[in-house]
N, C-alpha and C positions, 0 to 999 in steps of 0.2 A: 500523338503528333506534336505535341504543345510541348511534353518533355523530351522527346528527343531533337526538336530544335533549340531548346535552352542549351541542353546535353553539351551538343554540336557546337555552338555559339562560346560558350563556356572554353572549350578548346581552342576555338579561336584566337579568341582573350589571351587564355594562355600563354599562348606563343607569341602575341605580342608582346605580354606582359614580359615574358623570356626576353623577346629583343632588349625593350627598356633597361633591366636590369642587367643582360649579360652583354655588356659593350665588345665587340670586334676585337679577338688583340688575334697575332699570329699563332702560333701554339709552338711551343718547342718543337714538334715531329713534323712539320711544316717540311716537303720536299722531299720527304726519306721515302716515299713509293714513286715506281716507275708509269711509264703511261699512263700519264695525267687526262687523256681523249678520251676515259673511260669514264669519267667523272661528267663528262658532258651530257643534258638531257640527247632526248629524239624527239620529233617531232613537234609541227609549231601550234598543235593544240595546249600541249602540256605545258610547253615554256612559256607562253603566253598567259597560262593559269598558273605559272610561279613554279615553275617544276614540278606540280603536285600531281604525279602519279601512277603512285604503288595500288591506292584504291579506286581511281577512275578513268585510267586509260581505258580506252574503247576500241581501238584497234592492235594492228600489229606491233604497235610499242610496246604493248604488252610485254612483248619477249623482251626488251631492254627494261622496264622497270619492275615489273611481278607476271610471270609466267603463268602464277597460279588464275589468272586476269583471263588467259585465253577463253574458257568455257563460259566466258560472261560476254565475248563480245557476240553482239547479234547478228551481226555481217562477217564474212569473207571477202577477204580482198587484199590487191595493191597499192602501197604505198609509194613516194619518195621524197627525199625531203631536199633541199640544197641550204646550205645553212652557210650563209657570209657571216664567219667570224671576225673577233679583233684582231686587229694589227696583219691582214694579208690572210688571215689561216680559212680554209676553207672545208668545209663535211660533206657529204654527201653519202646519202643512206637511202637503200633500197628495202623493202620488207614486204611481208606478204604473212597471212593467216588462213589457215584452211582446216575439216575436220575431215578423218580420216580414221578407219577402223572404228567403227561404232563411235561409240563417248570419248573418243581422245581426239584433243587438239593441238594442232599445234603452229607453233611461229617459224619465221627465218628472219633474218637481219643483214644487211653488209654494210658495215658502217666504217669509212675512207675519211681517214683528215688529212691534209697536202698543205705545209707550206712553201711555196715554190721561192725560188729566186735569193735563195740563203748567201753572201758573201763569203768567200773560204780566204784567211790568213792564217799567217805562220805570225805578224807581228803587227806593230802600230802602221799602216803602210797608207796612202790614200787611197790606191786601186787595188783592189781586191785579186787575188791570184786568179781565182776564177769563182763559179756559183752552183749550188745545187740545190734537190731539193731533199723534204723531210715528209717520209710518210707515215701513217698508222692507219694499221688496219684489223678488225673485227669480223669476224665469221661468225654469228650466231645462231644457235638451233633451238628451240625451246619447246616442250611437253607440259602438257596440260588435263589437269580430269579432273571433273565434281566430283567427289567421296560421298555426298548427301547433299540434299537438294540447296544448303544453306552454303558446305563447306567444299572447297578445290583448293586443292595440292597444284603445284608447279616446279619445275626443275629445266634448266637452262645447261646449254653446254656452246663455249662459245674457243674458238682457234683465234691465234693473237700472232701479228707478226709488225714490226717498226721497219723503216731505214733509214738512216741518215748519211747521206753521203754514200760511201761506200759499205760503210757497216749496218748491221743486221742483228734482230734479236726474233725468235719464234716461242710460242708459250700458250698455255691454256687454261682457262679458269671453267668456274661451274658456279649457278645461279638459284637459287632455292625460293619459294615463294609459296603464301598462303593466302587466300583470301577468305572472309566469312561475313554473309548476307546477316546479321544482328535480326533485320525486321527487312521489308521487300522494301525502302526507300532511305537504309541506312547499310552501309558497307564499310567493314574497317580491314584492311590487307598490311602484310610487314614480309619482306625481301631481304636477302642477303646475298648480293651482290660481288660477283668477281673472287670467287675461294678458290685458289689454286697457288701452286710452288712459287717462287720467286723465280725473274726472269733474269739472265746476264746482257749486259749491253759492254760489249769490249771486255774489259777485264773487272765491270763492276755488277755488284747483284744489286737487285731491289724488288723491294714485296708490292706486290700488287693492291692499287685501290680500291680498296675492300668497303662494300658501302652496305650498311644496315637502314631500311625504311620502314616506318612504321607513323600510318595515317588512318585516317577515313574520305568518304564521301557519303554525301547527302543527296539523292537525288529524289526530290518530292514527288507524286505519280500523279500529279493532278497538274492542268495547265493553267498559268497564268497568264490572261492575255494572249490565248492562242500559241504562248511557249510553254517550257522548260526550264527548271534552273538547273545547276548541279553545284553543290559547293566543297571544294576538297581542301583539307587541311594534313598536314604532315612532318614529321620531323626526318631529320637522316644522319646520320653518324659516320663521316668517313674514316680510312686508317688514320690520316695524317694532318687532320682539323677539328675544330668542336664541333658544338653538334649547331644544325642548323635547323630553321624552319620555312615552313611554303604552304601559302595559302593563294585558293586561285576560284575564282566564280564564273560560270557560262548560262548566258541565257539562249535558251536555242530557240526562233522562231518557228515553228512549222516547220523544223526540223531542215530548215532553209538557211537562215542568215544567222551566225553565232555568235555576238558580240564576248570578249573575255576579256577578263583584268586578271590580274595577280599580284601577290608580293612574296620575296624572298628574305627571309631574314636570318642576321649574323651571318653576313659576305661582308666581305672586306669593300666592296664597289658596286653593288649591285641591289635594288629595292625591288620598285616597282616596275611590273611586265604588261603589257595587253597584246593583245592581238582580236583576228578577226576568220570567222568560217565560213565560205559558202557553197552550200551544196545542190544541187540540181540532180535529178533522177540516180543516179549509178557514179557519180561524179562527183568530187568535192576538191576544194583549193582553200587551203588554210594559211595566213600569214603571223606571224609573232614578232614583236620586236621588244628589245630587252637593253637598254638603257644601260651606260655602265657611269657611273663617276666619274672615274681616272679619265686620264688619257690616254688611254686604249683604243677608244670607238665602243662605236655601239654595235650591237646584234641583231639579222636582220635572217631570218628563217623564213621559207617558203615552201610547203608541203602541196604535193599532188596527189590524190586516192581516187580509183579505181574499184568498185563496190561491187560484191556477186552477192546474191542469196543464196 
């Protein structure tokens, strides 16, 4: 117990230690992949714990972060999330997890960004010609199975379609995932996110962002003060950034009230996350808020779930 929370801690460290020394800069490849909406977490438990989770998502985010995650959540059920982004842009994401055909699990996702009220010119003018808006949208499907009692496999298949204005792009990537139980209160899972062709927008290509995760979670089996902790740590790698990290803690009361912190680190605007969960019978309402530096605004996520056995 004693060494696998040093273990743990140690990791922790780590990655802050990474922050200190690896300062922020932009990266050369900065902008060169297309739908950037893909890069966005789900749901306002995880954001709230700093993004972190490939190894402890518990629900249907599953299918957006690690697939392989499915066979581990202990519930069935409906999500959604509404997520007031910066600057006007807005998400909204529907999901759901169910098992089906013996030991297979699986996810769905539909996940909608819209920024409405776009100003369209042809030059420097005061009044805008006219306005439209900008959409992106995600289809996703995800499978799931334990291999052995420790180890599951996951694989994702997800339909991609933009618009902007009048123009269109349609596309599809595929999502890989593992996850492996170490000891029953220690889990470390790794993702690989978004692998498919390059998509066309008008007369331009661009490669999709392509995201690599690889963490742990700690979740101890004994209560504290009538809770729960869980603490998840994780780095992630996209196509067109360095690499990042995400550290996030929840204590869950009686499986009732769930306070959570997080941090994110090496973002250009972005640190510290908390939010807050509360659950009642079959029920739960999750909120996250996620602070930005700039002047952007801040992020402000609200999740709905709908629980079966």
């Amino acid at each position: 117990m004693k060494r696998t929370i040093i273990y743990f801690l140690s990791m922790a460290i780590a990655l802050g230690a990474f922050s200190g020394v690896h300062a922020y800069s932009i990266p050369s490849s900065a902008g060169e992949t297309g739908l950037a909406f893909l890069k966005v977490g789900i749901g306002s438990r995880n954001l709230a714990m700093g993004d972190a989770g490939v190894a402890s998502a518990y629900d249907a985010t599953a299918v957006y972060y690690n697939p392989a995650l499915l066979p581990k959540v202990a519930s069935r059920g409906l999500f959604f999330t509404y997520h007031n982004f910066i600057q006007d842009i807005n998400q909204q994401y529907i999901g759901g997890n169910f098992q089906w055909l013996g030991s297979n699990y699986f996810g769905f996702g539909v996940n909608l960004f819209t920024i409405p009220d776009i100003e369209k010119r042809t030059g420097p003018t005061t009044n805008p010609i006219s306005e439209f808006d900008s959409r992106d949208l995600a289809f996703n499907f995800a499978w799931g199975r334990s291999i052995t009692s420790r180890l599951s496999l996951g694989i994702g298949f997800k339909y991609l379609y933009e618009k902007i204005d009048v123009d269109e792009l349609t596309g599809y990537a595929f999502d890989f995932g593992a996850s492996y139980d170490v000891i029953p209160m220690l889990r470390i899972g790794a993702s690989y996110a978004n692998v498919g062709p390059e998509v066309e927008f008008i007369s331009e290509s661009f490669e999709l962002p392509k995201i690599f995760r690889f963490g742990a979670a700690l979740m101890p089996q004994k209560d504290i003060y009538s809770g729960r902790i869980t603490v998840a740590a994780e780095v992630s790698k996209y196509t067109d950034s360095d690499m990042h990290g995400h550290i996030g803690l929840e204590y869950s009361y009686k499986n009732m009230i769930s306070p959570r912190l997080g941090y994110a680190l090496n973002f250009s605007d972005k640190g510290f996350t908390g939010g807050l969960g509360i659950r009642y019978s079959l029920y739960s309402i999750d909120y996250a808020y996620v602070p930005f530096d700039s002047d952007l605004g801040d992020s402000h996520r609200l999740s709905l779930g709908v629980w079966f056995k």
